[in-house]
C-alpha positions, 0 to 999 in steps of 0.5 A, a space after each residue: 568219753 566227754 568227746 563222745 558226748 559232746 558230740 552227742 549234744 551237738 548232733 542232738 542240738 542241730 537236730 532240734 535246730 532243723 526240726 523246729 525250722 521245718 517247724 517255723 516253715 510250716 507255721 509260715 505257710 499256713 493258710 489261717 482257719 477262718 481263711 479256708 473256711 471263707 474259701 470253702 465257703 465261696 467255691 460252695 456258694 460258686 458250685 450252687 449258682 452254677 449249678 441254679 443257672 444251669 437249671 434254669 436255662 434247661 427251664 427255659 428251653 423246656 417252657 419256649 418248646 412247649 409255647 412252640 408245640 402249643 402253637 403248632 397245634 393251635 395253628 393246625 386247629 386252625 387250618 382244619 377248621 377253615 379247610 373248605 373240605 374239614 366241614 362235610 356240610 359243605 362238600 358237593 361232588 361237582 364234575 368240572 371236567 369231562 372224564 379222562 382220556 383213553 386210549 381204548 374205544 368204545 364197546 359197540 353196546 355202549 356207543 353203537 359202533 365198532 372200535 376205531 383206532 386212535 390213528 385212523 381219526 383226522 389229524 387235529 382231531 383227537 379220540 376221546 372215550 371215559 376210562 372211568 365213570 363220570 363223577 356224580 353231583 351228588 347235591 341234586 334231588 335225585 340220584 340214578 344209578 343203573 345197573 350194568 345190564 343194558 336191558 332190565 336195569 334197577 336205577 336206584 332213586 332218591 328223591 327229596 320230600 315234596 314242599 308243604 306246599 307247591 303253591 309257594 313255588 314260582 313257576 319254572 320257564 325254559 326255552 326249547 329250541 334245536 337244529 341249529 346252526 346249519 350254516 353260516 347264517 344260521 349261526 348269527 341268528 343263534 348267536 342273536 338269540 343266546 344274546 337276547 335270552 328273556 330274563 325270565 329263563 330258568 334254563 334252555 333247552 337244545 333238543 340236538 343237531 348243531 350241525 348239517 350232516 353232509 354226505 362224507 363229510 367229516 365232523 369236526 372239532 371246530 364245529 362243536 366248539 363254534 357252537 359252545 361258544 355261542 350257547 356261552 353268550 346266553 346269561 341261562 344255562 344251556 342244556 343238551 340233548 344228543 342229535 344224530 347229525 353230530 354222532 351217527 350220521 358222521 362218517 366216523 360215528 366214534 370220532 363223533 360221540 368223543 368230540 361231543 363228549 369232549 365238548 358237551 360234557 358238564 356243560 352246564 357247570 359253566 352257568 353259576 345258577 345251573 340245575 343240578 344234573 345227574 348223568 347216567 353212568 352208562 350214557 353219560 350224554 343222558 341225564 336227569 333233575 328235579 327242579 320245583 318237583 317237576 321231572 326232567 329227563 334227557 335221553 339219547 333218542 336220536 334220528 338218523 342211521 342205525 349202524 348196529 342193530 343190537 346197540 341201538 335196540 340195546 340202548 333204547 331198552 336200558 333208557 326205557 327201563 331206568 326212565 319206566 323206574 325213575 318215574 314210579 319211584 318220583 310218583 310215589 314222593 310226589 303224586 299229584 304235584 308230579 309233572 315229567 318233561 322227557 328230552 330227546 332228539 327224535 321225531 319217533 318212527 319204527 327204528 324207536 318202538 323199543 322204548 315208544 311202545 312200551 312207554 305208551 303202555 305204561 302210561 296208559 296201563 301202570 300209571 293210568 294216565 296220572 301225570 302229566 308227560 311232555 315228550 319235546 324233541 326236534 329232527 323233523 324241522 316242523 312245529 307239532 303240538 299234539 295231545 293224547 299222544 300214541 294214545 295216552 291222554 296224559 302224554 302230549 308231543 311238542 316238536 320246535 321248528 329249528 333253524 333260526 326262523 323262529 324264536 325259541 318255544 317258551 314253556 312254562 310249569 306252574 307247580 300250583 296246577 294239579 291236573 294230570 292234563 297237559 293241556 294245564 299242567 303246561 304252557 307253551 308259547 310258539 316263538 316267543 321272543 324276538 331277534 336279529 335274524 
């Protein structure tokens, strides 16, 4: 029994022992209380600057995307502010090409011929023919736009208010002169008239024929294109009318009509201080302005042979029509400062009664001899000035001489004449300058 209990008393104690060195280890180990405060503390404090830095990057990159796409759109503005096209004042629809090239050939009613197949042309001497509508100028005075039916066409006209006063006007001087070059020769005593242009011209007019017309003889690209660069030595715009030697006296009248196209078309974009043309959609050789309120208008009335009967009674009525509504309808704006100059190449004959003989009534029955009207053209290779012409007091014919014997025809419109005499209302000086020829 006391064995027993010793042994009790033993175990008990080495029990106690071992529990209280557990004890002891623990208390060693023990990180104090104001120690793991401390640490808690710090890994707190760690968390939160993380936590603060990491909101501030996310801040930064935010604000640089915004200063970007702030600028992008500043810079955007910007552009479109000084496009020339952002301001719609400023746009102008200026032709400066002549209409693209096709691949078909001109209807018989448009250009007077039959079709002509690209291959049948001369090597060198590509066709051309406008698949689209030439592009209108849309800044001028006056718009045209006729209608697709070749005989009673409805040409829409615009035309600005006149000036309070035409007497504020400087007068308008051109120079006339046409057929030429027809040979060598011919061409230096052009090239020293474009070279001595007087200062005082507003434009120039060639009323047709650049070439001599030559039994089979084909017309070629070289000739037309001699002749632009000549007409590019005068310092005035160069205006042009079509002449039959350049169209339908060549034996391929197709080939022609392109090539004059392709030279003469927009010409006058080539002159900084050129008048502001509107070509007829369906003629795009035809053409009409307003300058100082006087009327110009440029058909295609040419000499020459007629190789279609209905294309050329076709054409003459339409240029009749739209020129008949185009000249009521500027009346109306501008009444007794009206003035008109009509441009064509022919000296008129039986083959033109389609647009002569209507015209001449209308002067003398619908506008009742009202408006002074000069008809100025070439083909006859004769000086001719005649007054009360085909009858219509108000109508005279001025008719240049051609070739380079001559200077060219001075002309001059004074807006401040209101008389419907042409005799006034124009004045006309034969040969006017002088020249090597």
């Amino acid at each position: 029994m006391a064995s027993k209990l010793k042994d009790t008393e033993m175990i008990e104690a080495v029990s106690s022992s071992v529990e209280f060195s557990f004890i002891e280890d623990d208390k060693n180990n023990e990180i104090p209380l104001d120690n793991r405060q401390k640490a808690i503390t710090d890994d707190d404090e760690s968390t939160t600057d993380k936590k603060q830095g990491t909101k501030r990057f996310f801040l930064m990159v935010a604000l640089a995307s915004t200063i970007v796409f702030a600028g992008s759109l500043l810079m955007a503005f910007l552009l479109m502010k000084n496009s020339p096209g952002s301001d719609v004042s400023s746009v102008a629809v200026t032709p400066e090409s002549p209409p693209p090239k096709s691949n078909t050939q001109p209807t018989p009613t448009e250009n007077g011929t039959n079709e002509t197949d690209v291959d049948e042309y001369p090597v060198g001497v590509p066709a051309f023919l406008p698949s689209a509508t030439p592009v209108q100028n849309t800044s001028a005075v006056v718009t045209l736009s006729p209608v697709v039916s070749p005989v009673l066409p409805s040409p829409v006209l615009i035309v600005s208010a006149p000036s309070a006063s035409p007497l504020s006007m400087t007068p308008i001087v051109f120079y006339a002169f046409g057929d030429i070059p027809y040979s060598a020769a011919e061409a230096i005593g052009l090239e020293a008239m474009m070279d001595n242009v007087p200062l005082d011209a507003d434009f120039l007019v060639h009323v047709g024929d650049i070439r001599l017309a030559r039994d089979s003889a084909p017309c070629l690209r070289s000739e037309y294109e001699s002749v632009r660069d000549l007409f590019l030595r005068s310092h005035a715009p160069v205006l042009l009318a079509m002449g039959d030697n350049e169209w339908n006296d060549c034996p391929n009248i197709d080939e022609g009509y392109d090539l004059w196209l392709q030279t003469f078309y927009n010409f006058e974009q080539e002159w900084a201080n050129r008048p502001s043309l509107q070509r007829w959609t369906k003629y795009p050789e035809v053409f009409h302005f307003v300058m100082r309120e006087v009327l110009f208008i440029c058909l295609n009335l040419v000499g020459g042979l007629v190789h279609d009967v209905d294309e050329w009674s076709t054409r003459l009525e339409y240029q009749y029509n739209s020129t008949r509504d185009l000249i009521l309808e500027y009346d109306a704006k501008y009444g007794d400062a009206a003035k008109v100059v009509i441009i064509g190449h022919c000296d008129p004959s039986v083959d033109h009664r389609a647009f002569f003989n209507p015209f001449s009534t209308f002067v003398n029955e619908e506008l009742q001899n009202r408006i002074p009207i000069m008809y100025l053209n070439g083909d006859k290779h004769e000086w001719d000035l005649s007054y009360d012409y085909m009858g219509a007091p108000s109508l005279m014919r001025l008719m240049v001489v051609g070739s380079s014997k001559e200077g060219p025809i001075r002309i001059e419109i004074n807006p401040q004449e209101l008389s419907n005499d042409p005799r006034i209302a124009f004045g006309v000086l034969r040969d006017s300058y002088s020249f090597a020829r």
